[in-house]
C-alpha positions as CSV (number, residue, x, y, z in Angstrom):
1,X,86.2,68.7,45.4
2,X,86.8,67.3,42.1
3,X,84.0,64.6,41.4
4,X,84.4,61.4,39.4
5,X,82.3,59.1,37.1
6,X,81.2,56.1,38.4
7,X,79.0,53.8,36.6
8,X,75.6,53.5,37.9
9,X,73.7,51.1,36.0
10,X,75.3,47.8,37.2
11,X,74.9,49.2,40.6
12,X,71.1,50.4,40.5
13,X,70.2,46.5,38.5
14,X,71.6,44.4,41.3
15,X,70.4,46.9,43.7
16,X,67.2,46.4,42.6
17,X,67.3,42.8,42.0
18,X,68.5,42.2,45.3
19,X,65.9,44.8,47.1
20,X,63.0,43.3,44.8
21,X,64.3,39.1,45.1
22,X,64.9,39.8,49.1
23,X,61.4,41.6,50.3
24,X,59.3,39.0,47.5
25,X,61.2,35.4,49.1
26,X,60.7,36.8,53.0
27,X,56.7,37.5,52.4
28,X,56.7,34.2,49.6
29,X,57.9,32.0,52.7
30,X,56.2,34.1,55.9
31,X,52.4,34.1,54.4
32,X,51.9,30.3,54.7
33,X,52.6,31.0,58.0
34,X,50.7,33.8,59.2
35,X,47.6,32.8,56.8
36,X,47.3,29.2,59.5
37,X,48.1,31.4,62.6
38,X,51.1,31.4,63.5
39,X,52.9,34.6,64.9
40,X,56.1,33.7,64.0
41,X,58.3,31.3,62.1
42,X,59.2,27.9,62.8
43,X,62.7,27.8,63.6
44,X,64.8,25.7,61.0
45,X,65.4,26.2,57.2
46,X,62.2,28.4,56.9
47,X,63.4,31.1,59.1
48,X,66.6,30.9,58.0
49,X,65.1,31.8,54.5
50,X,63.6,34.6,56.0
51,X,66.1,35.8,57.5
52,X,69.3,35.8,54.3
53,X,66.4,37.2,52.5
54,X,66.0,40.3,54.4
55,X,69.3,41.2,54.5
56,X,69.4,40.6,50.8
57,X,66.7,43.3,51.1
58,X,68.6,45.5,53.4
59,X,71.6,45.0,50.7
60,X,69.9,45.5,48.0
61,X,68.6,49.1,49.5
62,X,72.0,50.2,50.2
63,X,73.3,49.4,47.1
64,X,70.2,50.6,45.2
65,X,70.9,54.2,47.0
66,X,74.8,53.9,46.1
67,X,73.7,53.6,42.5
68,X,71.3,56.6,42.7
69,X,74.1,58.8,44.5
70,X,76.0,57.8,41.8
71,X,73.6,58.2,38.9
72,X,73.2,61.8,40.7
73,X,76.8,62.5,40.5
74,X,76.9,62.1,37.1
75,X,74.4,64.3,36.2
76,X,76.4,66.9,37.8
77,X,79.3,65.7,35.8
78,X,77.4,66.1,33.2
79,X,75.7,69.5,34.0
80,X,79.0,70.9,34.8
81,X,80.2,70.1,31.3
82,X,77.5,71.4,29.6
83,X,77.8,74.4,31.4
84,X,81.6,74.6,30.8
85,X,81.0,74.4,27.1
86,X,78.2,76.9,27.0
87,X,80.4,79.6,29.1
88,X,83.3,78.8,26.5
89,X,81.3,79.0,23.4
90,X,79.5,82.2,24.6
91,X,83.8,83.7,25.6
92,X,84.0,82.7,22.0
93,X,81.4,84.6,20.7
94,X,82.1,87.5,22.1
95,X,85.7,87.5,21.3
96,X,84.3,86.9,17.7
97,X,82.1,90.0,17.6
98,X,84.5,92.4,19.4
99,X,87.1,91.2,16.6
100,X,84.2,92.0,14.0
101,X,83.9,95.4,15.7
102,X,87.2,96.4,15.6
103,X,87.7,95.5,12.4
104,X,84.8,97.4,11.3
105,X,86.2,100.8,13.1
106,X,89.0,99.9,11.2
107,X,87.6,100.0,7.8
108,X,85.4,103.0,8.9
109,X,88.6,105.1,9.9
110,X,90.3,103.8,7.1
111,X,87.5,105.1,4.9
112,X,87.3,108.3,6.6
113,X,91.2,108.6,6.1
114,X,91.1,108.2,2.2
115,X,88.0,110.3,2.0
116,X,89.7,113.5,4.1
117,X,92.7,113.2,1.4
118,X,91.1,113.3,-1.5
């Protein structure tokens, strides 16, 4: 399953803005009412306030958990990469020093060569 960058900043901020702006405006408009008494909320604009705000809340927690599924993606993305380019550059290596052997064995036979003729 081939994975895919998605930007997760934009989506963590308004996740969090919502979450935060949602839970602060339902208890900022439901204490006055519960400090005089009252169980619940009066029904009009009041409890309609309550109400969008919570499911500002509830939005604002889904989308806060999009953004750190996504922010999690990318570190693997990014993890994978890494781990690509380390795998390659250690291949490389190791091509290099086998190329460095062989080319030493080389000189060495060759030197063993001139030194049986003479």
């Amino acid at each position: 399953m081939a994975r895919r960058y998605g930007e997760s900043a934009k989506t963590l901020t308004w996740g969090l803005g919502l979450l935060v702006s949602g839970v602060v405006i339902a208890f900022w408009v439901r204490d006055p009412y519960l400090a005089a008494g009252n169980d619940g909320l009066s029904s009009g604009f009041d409890g309609l306030v309550v109400v969008v705000a919570c499911l500002s809340a509830v939005v604002g927690l889904v989308t806060t958990l999009i953004g750190v599924w996504q922010l999690a993606t990318n570190v693997d993305i990014a993890a994978l990469a890494v781990r690509d380019a380390a795998v390659e550059a250690e291949l490389a290596q190791q091509r290099a020093d086998r190329e460095a052997a062989e080319k030493a064995a080389a000189r060495a036979r060759l030197t063993t060569q001139l030194a049986q003729e003479e």
